[in-house]
DRENDO-1510 file (C-alpha; in Angstrom, 1 decimal, always signed):
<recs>
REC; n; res; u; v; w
REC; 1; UNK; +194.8; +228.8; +72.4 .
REC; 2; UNK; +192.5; +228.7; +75.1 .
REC; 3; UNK; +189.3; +226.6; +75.8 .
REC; 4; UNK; +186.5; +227.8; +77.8 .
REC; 5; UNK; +185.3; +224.7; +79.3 .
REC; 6; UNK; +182.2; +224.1; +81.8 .
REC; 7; UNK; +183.2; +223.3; +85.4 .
REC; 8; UNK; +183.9; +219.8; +85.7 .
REC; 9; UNK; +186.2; +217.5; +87.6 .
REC; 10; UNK; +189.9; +218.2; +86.8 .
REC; 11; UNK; +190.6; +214.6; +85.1 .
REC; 12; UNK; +187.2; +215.3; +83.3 .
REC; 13; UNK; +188.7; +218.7; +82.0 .
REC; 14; UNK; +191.8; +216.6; +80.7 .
REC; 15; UNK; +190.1; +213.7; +79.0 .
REC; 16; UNK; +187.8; +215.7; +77.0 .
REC; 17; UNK; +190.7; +218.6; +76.3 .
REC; 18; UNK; +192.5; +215.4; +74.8 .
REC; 19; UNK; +189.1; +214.8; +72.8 .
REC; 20; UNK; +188.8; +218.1; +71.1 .
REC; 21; UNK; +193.0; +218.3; +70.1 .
REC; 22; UNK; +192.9; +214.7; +68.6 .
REC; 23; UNK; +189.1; +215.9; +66.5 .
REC; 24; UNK; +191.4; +218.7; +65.2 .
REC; 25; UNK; +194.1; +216.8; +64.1 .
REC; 26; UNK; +191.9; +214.6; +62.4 .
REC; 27; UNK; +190.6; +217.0; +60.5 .
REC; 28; UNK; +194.1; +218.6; +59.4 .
REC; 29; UNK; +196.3; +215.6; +59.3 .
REC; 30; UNK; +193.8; +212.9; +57.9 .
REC; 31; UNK; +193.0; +214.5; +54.2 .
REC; 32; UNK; +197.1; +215.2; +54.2 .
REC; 33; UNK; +197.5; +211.2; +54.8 .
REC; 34; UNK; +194.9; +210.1; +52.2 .
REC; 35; UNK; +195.9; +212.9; +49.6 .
REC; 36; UNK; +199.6; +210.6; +49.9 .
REC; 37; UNK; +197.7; +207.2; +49.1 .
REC; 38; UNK; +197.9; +207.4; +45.3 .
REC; 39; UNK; +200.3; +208.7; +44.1 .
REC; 40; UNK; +201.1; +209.7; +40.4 .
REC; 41; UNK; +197.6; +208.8; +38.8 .
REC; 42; UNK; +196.8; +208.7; +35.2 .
REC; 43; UNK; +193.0; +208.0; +33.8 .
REC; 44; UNK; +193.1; +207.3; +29.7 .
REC; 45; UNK; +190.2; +205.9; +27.0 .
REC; 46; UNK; +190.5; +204.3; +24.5 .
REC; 47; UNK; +188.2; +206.2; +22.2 .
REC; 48; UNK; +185.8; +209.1; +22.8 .
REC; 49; UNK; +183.4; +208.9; +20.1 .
REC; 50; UNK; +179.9; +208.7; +22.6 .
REC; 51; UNK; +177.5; +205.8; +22.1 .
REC; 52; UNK; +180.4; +203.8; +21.5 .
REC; 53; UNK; +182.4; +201.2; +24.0 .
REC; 54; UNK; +185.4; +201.9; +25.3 .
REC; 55; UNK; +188.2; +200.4; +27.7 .
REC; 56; UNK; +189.2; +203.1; +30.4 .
REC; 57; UNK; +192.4; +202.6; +32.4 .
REC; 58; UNK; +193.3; +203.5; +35.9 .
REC; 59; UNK; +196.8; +203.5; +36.7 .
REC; 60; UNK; +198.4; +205.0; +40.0 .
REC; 61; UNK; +201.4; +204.4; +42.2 .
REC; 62; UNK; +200.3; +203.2; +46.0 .
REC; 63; UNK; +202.3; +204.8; +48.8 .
REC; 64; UNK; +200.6; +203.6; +51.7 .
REC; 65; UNK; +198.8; +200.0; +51.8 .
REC; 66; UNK; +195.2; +200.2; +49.8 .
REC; 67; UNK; +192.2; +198.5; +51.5 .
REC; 68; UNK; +189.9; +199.6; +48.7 .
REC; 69; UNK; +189.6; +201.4; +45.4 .
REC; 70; UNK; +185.7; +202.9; +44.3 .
REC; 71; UNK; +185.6; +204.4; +40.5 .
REC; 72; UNK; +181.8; +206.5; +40.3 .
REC; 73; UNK; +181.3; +207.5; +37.1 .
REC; 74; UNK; +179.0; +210.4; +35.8 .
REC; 75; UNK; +175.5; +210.0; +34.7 .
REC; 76; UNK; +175.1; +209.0; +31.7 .
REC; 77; UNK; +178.1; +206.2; +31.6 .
REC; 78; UNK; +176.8; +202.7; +30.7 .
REC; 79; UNK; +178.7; +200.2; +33.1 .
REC; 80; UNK; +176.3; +197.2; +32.6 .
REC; 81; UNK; +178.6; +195.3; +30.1 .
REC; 82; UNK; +181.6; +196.1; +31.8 .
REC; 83; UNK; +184.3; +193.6; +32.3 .
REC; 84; UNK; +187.1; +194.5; +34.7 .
REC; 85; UNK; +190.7; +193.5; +35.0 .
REC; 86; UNK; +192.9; +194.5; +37.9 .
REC; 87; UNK; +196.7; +194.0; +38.3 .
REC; 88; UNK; +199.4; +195.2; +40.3 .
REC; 89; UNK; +203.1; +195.8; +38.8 .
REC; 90; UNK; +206.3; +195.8; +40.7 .
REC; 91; UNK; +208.4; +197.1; +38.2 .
REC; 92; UNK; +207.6; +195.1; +34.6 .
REC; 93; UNK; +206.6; +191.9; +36.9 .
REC; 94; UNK; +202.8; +191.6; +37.4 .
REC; 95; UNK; +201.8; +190.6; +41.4 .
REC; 96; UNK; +199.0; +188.4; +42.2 .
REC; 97; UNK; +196.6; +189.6; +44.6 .
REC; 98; UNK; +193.1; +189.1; +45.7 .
REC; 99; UNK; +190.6; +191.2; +44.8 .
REC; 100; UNK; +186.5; +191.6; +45.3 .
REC; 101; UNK; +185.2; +193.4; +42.1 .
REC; 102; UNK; +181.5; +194.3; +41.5 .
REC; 103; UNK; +179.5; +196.9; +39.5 .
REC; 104; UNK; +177.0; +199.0; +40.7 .
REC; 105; UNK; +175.0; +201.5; +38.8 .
REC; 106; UNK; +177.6; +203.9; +38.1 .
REC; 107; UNK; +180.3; +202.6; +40.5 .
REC; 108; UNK; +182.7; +200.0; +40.4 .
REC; 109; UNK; +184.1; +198.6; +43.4 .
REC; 110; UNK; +187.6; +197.1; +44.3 .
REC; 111; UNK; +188.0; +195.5; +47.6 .
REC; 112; UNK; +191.6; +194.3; +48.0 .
REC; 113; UNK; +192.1; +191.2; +50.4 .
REC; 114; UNK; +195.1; +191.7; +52.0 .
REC; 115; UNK; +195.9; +195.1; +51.3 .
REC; 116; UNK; +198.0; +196.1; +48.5 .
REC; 117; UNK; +201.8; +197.3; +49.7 .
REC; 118; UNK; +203.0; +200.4; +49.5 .
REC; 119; UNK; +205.5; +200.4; +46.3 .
REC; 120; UNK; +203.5; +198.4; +43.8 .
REC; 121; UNK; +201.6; +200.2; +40.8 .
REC; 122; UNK; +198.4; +199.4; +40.6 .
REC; 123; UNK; +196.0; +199.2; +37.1 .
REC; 124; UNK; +192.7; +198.9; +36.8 .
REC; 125; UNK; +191.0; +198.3; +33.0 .
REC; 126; UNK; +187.3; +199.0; +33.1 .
REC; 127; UNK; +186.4; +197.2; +29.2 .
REC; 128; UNK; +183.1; +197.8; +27.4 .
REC; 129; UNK; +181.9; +201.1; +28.9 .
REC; 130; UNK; +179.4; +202.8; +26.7 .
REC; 131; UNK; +179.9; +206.7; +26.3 .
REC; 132; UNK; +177.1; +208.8; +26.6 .
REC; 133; UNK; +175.9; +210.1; +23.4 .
REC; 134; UNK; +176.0; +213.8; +24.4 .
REC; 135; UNK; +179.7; +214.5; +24.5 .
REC; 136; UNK; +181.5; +216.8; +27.1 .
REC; 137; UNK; +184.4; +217.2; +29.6 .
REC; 138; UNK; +183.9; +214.5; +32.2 .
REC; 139; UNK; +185.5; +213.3; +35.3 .
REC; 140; UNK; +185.8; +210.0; +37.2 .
REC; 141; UNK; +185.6; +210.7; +41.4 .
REC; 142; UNK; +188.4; +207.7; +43.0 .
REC; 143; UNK; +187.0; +207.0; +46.7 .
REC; 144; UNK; +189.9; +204.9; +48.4 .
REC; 145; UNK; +190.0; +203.1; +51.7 .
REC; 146; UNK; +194.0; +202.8; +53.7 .
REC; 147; UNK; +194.1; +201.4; +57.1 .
REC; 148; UNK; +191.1; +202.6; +58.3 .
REC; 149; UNK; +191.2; +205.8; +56.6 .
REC; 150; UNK; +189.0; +207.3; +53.6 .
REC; 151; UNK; +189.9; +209.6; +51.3 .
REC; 152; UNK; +188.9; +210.4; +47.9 .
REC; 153; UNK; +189.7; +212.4; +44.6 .
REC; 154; UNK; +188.7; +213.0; +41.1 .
REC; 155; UNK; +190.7; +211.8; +38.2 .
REC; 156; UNK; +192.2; +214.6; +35.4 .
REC; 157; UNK; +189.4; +215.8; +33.4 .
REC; 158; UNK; +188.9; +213.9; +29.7 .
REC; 159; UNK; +186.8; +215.0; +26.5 .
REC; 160; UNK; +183.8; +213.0; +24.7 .
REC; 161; UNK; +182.8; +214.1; +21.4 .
REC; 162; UNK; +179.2; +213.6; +20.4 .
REC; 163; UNK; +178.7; +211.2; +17.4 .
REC; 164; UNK; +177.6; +212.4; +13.9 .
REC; 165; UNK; +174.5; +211.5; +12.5 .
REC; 166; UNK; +176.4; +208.3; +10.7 .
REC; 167; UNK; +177.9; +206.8; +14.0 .
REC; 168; UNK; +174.7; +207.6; +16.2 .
REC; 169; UNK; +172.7; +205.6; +13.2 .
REC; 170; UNK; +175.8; +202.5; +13.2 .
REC; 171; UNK; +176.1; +202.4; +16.9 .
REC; 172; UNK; +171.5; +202.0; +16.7 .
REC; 173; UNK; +172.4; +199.6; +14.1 .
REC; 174; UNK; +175.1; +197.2; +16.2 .
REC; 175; UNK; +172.5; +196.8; +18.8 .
REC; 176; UNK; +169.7; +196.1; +16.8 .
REC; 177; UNK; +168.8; +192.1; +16.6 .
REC; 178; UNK; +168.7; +191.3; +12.6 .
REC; 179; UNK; +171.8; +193.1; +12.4 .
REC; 180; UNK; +173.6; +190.8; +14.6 .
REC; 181; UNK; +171.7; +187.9; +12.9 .
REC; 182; UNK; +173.0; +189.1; +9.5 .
REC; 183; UNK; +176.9; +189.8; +10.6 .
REC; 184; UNK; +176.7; +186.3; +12.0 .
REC; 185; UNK; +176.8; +185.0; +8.0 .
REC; 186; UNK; +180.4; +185.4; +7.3 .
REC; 187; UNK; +180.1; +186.2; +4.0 .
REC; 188; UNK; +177.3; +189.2; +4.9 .
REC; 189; UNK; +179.5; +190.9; +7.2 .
REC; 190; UNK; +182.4; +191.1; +5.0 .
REC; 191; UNK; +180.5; +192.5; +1.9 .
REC; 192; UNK; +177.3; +193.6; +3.2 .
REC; 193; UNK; +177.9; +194.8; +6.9 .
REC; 194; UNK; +175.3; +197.5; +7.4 .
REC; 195; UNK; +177.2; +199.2; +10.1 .
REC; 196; UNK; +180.2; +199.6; +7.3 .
REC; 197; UNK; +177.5; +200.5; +4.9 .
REC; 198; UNK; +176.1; +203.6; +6.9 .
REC; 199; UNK; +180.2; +204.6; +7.5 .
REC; 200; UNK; +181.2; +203.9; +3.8 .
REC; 201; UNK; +178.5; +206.3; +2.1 .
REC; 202; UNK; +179.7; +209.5; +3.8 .
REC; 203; UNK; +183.6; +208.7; +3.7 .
REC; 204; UNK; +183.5; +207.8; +0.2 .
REC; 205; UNK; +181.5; +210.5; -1.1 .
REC; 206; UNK; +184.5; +212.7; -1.7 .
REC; 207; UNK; +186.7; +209.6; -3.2 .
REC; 208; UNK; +183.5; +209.9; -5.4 .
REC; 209; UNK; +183.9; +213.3; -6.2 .
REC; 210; UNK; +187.4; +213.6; -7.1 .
REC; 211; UNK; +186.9; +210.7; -9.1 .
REC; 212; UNK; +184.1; +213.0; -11.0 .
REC; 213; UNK; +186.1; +215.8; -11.2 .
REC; 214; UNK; +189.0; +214.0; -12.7 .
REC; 215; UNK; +187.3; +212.9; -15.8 .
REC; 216; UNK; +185.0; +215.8; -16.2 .
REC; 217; UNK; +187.9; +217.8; -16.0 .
REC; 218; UNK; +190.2; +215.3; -18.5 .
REC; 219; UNK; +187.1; +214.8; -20.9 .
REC; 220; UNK; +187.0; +218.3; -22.8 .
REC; 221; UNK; +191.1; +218.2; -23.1 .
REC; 222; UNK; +190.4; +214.5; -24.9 .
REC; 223; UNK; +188.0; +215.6; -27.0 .
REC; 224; UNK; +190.0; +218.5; -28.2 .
REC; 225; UNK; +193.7; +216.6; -28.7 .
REC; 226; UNK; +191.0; +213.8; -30.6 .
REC; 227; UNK; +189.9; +216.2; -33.3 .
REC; 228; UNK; +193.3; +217.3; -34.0 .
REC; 229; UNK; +194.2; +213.5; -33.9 .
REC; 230; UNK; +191.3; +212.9; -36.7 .
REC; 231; UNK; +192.6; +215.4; -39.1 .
REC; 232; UNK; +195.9; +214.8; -38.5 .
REC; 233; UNK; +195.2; +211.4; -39.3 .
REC; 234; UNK; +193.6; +212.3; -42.9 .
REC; 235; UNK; +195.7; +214.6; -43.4 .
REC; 236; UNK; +197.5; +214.9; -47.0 .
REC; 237; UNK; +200.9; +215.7; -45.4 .
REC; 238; UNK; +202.5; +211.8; -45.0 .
REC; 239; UNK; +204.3; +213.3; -41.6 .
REC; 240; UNK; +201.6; +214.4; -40.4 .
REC; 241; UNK; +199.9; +211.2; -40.6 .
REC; 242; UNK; +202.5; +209.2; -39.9 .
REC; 243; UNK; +203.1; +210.7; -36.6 .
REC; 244; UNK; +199.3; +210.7; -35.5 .
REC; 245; UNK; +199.5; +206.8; -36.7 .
REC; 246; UNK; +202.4; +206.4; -34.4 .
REC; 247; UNK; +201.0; +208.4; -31.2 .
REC; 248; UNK; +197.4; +206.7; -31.5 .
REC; 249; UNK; +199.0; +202.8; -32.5 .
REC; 250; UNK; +201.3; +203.2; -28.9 .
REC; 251; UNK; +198.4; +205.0; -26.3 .
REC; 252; UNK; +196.3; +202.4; -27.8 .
REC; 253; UNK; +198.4; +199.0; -28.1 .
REC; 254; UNK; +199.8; +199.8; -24.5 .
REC; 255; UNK; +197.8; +199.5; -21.1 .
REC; 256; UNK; +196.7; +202.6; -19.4 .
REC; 257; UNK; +198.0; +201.0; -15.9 .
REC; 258; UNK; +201.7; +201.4; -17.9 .
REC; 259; UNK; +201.3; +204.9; -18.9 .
REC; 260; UNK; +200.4; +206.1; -15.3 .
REC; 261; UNK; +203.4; +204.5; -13.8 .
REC; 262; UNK; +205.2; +206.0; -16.5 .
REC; 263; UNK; +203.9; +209.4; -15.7 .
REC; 264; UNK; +203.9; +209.1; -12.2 .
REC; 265; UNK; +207.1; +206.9; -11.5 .
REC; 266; UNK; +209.0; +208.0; -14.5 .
REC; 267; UNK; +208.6; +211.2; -14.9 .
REC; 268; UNK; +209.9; +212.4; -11.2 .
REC; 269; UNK; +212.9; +210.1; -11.9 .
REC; 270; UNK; +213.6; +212.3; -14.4 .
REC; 271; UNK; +213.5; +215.0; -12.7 .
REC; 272; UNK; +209.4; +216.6; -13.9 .
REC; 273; UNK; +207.6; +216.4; -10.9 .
REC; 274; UNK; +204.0; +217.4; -11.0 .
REC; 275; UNK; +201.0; +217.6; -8.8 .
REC; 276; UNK; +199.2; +214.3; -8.2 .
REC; 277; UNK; +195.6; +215.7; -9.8 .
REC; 278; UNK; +196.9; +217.6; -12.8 .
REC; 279; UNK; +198.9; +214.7; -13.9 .
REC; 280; UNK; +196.2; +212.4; -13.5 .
REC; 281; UNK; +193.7; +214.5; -15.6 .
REC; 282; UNK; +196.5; +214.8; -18.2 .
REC; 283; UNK; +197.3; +211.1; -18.3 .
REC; 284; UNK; +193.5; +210.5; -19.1 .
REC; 285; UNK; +193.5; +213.2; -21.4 .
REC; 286; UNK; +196.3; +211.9; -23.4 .
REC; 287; UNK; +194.7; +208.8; -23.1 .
REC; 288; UNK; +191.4; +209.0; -24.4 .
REC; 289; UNK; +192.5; +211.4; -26.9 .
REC; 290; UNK; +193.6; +208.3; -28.6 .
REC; 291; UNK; +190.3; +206.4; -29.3 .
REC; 292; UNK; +188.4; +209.7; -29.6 .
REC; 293; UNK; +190.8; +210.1; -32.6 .
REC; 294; UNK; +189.2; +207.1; -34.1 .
REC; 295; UNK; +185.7; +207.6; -33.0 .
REC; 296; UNK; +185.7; +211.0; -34.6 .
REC; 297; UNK; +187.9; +209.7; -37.7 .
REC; 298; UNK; +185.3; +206.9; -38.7 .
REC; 299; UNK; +182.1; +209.7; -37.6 .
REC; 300; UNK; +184.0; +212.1; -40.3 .
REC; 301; UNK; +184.0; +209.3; -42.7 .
REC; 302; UNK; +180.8; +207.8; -42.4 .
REC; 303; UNK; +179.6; +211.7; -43.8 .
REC; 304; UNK; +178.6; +210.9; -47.3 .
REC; 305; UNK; +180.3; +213.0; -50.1 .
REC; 306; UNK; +177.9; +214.2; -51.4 .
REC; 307; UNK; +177.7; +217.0; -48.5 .
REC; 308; UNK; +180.8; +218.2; -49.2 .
REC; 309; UNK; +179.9; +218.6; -52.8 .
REC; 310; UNK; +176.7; +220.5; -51.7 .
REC; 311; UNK; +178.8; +222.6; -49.3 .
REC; 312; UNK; +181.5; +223.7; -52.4 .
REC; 313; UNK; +178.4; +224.2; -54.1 .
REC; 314; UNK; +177.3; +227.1; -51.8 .
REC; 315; UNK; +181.2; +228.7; -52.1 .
REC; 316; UNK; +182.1; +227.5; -48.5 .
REC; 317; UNK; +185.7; +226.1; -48.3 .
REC; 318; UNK; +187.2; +222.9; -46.6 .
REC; 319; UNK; +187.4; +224.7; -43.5 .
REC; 320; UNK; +183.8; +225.6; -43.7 .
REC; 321; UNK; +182.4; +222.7; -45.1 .
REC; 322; UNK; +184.1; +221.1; -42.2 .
REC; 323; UNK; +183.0; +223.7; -38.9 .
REC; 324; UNK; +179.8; +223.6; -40.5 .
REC; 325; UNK; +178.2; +220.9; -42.3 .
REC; 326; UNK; +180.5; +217.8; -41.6 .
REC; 327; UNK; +181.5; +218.3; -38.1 .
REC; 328; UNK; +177.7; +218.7; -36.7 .
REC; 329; UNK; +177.0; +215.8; -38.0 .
REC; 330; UNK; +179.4; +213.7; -37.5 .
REC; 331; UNK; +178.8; +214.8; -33.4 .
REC; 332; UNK; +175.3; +213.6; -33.5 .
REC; 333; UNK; +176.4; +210.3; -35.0 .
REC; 334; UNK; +179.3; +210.1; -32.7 .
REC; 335; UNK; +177.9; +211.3; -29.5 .
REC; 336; UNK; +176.8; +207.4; -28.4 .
REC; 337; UNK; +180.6; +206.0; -28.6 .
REC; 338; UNK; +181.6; +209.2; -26.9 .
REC; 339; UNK; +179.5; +208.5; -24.1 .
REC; 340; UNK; +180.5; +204.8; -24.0 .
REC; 341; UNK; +184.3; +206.6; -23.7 .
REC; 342; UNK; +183.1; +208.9; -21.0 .
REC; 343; UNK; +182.0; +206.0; -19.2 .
REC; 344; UNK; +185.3; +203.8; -20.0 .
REC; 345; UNK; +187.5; +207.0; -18.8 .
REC; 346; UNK; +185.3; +207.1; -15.8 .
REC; 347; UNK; +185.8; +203.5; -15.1 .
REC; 348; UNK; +189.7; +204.2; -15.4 .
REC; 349; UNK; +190.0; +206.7; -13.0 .
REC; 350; UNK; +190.4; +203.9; -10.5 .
REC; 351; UNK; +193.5; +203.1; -12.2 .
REC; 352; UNK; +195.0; +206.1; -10.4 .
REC; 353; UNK; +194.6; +205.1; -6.9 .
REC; 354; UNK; +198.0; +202.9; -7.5 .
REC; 355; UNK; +200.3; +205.7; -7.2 .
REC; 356; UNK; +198.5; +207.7; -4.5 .
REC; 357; UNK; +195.8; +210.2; -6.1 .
REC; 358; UNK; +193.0; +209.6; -3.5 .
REC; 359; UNK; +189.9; +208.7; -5.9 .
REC; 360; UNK; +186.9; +206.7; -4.9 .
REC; 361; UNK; +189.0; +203.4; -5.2 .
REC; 362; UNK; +191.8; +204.8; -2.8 .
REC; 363; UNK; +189.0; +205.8; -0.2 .
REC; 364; UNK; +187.7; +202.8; -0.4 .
REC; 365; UNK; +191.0; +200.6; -0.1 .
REC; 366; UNK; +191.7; +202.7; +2.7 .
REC; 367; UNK; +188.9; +202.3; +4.4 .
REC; 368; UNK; +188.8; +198.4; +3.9 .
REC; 369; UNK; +192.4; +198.2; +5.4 .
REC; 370; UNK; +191.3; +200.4; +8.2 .
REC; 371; UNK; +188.1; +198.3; +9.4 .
REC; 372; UNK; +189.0; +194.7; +7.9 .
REC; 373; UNK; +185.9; +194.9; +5.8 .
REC; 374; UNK; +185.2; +194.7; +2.0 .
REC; 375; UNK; +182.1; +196.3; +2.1 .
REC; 376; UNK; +183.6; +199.8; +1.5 .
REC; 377; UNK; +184.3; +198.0; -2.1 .
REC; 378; UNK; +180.8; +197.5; -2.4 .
REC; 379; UNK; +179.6; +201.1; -1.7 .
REC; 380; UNK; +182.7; +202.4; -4.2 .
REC; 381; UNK; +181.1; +200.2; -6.4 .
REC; 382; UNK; +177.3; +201.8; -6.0 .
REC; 383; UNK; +179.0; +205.2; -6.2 .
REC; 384; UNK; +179.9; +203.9; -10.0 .
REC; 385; UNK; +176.9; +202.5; -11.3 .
REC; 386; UNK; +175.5; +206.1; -10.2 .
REC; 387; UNK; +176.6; +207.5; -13.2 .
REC; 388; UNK; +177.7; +204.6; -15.4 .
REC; 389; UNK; +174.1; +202.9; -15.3 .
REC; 390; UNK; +172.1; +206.1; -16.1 .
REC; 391; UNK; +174.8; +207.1; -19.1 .
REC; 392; UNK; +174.4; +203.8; -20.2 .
REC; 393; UNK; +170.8; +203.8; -20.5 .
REC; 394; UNK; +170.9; +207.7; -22.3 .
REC; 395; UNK; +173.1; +206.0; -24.7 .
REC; 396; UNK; +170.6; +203.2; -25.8 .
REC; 397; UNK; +167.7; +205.9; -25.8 .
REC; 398; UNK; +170.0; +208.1; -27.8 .
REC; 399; UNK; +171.0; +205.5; -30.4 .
REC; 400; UNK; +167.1; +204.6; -30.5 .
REC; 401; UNK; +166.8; +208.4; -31.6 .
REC; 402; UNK; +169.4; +208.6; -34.2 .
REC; 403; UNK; +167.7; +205.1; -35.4 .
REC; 404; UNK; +164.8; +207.0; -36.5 .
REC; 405; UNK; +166.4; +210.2; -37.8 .
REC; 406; UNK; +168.4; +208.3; -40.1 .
REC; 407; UNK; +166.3; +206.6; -41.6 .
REC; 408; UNK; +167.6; +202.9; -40.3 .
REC; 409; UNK; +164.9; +202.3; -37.9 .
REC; 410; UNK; +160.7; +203.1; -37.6 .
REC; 411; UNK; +158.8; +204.0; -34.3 .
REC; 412; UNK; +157.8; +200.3; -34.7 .
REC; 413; UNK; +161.2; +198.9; -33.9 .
REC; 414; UNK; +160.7; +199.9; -31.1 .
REC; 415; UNK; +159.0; +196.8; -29.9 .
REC; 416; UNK; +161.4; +194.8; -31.4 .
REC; 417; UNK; +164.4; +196.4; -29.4 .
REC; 418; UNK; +163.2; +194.6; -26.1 .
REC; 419; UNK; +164.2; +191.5; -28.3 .
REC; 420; UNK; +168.0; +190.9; -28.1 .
REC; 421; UNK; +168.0; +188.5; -30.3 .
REC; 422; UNK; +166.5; +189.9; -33.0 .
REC; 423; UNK; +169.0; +191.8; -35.4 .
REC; 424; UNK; +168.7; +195.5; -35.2 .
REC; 425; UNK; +168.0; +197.7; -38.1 .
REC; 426; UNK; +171.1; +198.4; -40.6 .
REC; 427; UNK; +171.4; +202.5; -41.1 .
REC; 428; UNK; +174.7; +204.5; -41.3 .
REC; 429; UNK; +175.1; +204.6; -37.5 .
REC; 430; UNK; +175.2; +201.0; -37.6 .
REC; 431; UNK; +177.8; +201.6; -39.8 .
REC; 432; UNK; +180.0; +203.7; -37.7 .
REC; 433; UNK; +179.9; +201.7; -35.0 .
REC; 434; UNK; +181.0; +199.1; -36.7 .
REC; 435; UNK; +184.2; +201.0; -38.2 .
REC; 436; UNK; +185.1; +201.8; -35.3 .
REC; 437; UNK; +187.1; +200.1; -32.5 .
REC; 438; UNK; +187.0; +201.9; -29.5 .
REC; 439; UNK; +184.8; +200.0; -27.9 .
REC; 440; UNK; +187.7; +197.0; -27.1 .
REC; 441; UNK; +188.5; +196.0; -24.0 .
REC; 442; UNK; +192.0; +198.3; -22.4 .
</recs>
């Protein structure tokens, strides 16, 4: 290639002819020598949930001594909390070196005092940087400094995701000032940490709703195998009763923990394997069938004769008399101690989280493993007095109702039911509920 070059002195020509050639090769040879600086570099995080801290580490190879190191981050990067912690590895043994480290804006610089050798791997952890909260594909830009020479690249690309509307709200809540005043009670932050609270209530909504579904599912089967249970029960056939004695004296006189095990564990053992929700709705369902037997048994009962006499009277049969004269009545009376079951059954769906159907109480426990907190219990246990308090409270408005239109109570007791002490009105509900048993603890 040749250079048109002004007229000037011959040695003038040369010395800037030398000028120009070693400007060229600087530009072609220098990016080449810095590009062989770092060799093998990896850039990982920790976590990539935005608004959140996270530890980022910077790991590369040197193959020609490193002067300096400069990690700028993107806009948007919180580095004002960051700690850093540099080492350098010759094989599994960690090397001392010196090291300058300081933080600016969104750069953090490494000045390295002497230089570190070629051969040595070098790793930088960058601790408490906050994510932004708009997540995205990001990159980190590595200026570097070897013998004299700068260079710089840009790490592998890596993915933030932006938070949901329950960790933007926790992560507002870990910075606020009574928060940290009230985690610093230790028994507050292990029951009541309102961070945990905010990430409990949407996690163990569907715990909540399987648990729902179970017994809403297992209720109608219970009810049903319970009215057979009741006839069978006073029946005139010896067998027959002896037989719903024998099935309603075990469920009852044996734990409800037992007969899951036993349906769960025992069963696939012997070969019936099911899956994990059917079983558990017809565990309950076998279950409650049980006391349902007896609440509907002593509801039958408590019927005076007298309206079987006045259905025989109109020509209806046993059958009749029963579909439509006993049995409607013996619902209203019983519909109180059913609802007191429905809330029991309810109670013992949490029962099932011991062998693996994930209920509320599985969510929860899972949760509380996962974080080291008990508050999830707390939620799981909000989630229950959702429908066990209201249910409750219909049943003591209900039995208030049936009060009145049996003739055991006036409108005027009403007054006197705010009094616990006081003894209630006798009628012939009062009388059912006392025949019957199912309200013992299981």
């Amino acid at each position: 290639m040749t250079i048109a070059l002004p007229s000037i002195g011959h040695h003038k020509r040369w010395l800037l002819t030398g000028i120009l050639t070693v400007l060229l090769l600087a530009t072609v040879v220098a990016p080449a020598f810095g590009a062989d600086v770092l060799k093998g570099t990896t850039f990982t995080l920790s976590q990539t949930t935005g608004g959140k801290p996270t530890r980022f580490t910077f790991t590369s190879t040197i193959a020609q001594p490193l002067d300096s190191v400069a990690l700028t981050f993107p806009e948007g990067f919180n580095l004002s909390k960051a700690k850093i912690d540099v080492v350098t590895l010759d094989g599994l043994k960690r090397v001392r070196i010196k090291v300058q480290q300081g933080v600016s804006d969104q750069t953090v610089r490494l000045v390295f005092d002497p230089a570190v050798s070629p051969g040595y791997d070098l790793r930088v952890q960058l601790f408490d940087v906050v994510l932004p909260m708009k997540g995205g594909q990001f990159s980190v830009k590595v200026d570097y400094s070897s013998g004299g020479v700068e260079g710089s690249t840009t790490t592998t690309p890596f993915s933030t995701e932006t938070p949901s509307r329950t960790e933007a709200v926790s992560s507002w809540l870990e910075q606020q000032g009574w928060v940290k005043s009230w985690n610093s009670v230790q028994f507050a932050n292990i029951f009541l940490n309102p961070q945990m609270i905010v990430t409990s209530i949407p996690l163990l909504f569907t715990g909540w709703l399987i648990s729902i579904a179970l017994v809403v599912v297992a209720f109608p089967f219970a009810i049903a195998g319970g009215l057979l249970l009741a006839f069978a029960k006073m029946s005139k056939l010896w067998p027959v009763r002896l037989l719903s004695n024998i099935y309603i004296n075990v469920i009852r006189g044996t734990p409800l923990f037992l007969q899951i095990f036993i349906a769960f564990v025992g069963l696939p053992i012997a070969g019936l394997r099911a899956p994990l929700f059917p079983t558990g709705v017809l565990v309950l369902a076998l279950n409650s069938s049980a006391y349902l037997a007896e609440i509907f048994r002593a509801g039958i009962q408590s019927i005076h004769k007298g309206q079987f006499e006045a259905a025989s009277s109109l020509g209806m049969n046993y059958a009749q008399a029963m579909a439509f004269v006993i049995i409607p009545q013996t619902v209203k009376r019983v519909l109180p101690t059913m609802t007191s079951e429905f809330i029991l059954l309810f109670k013992d769906t949490a029962l099932l989280s011991a062998v693996g159907v994930f209920e509320l109480m599985l969510y929860s426990n899972s949760l509380a493993t996962r974080t080291g907190s008990l508050t999830p219990f707390m939620v799981a246990a909000v989630y229950y007095l959702i429908v066990t308090v209201p249910l409750i409270n219909w049943v003591g408005k209900l039995e208030a109702r049936l009060a009145v239109a049996e003739g055991g109570a006036t409108p005027t007791d009403k007054k006197r039911r705010n009094w616990p002490w006081r003894p209630a009105s006798a009628g012939p509900e009062s009388e059912l509920l006392a025949s019957s048993t199912v309200n013992e603890s299981r």
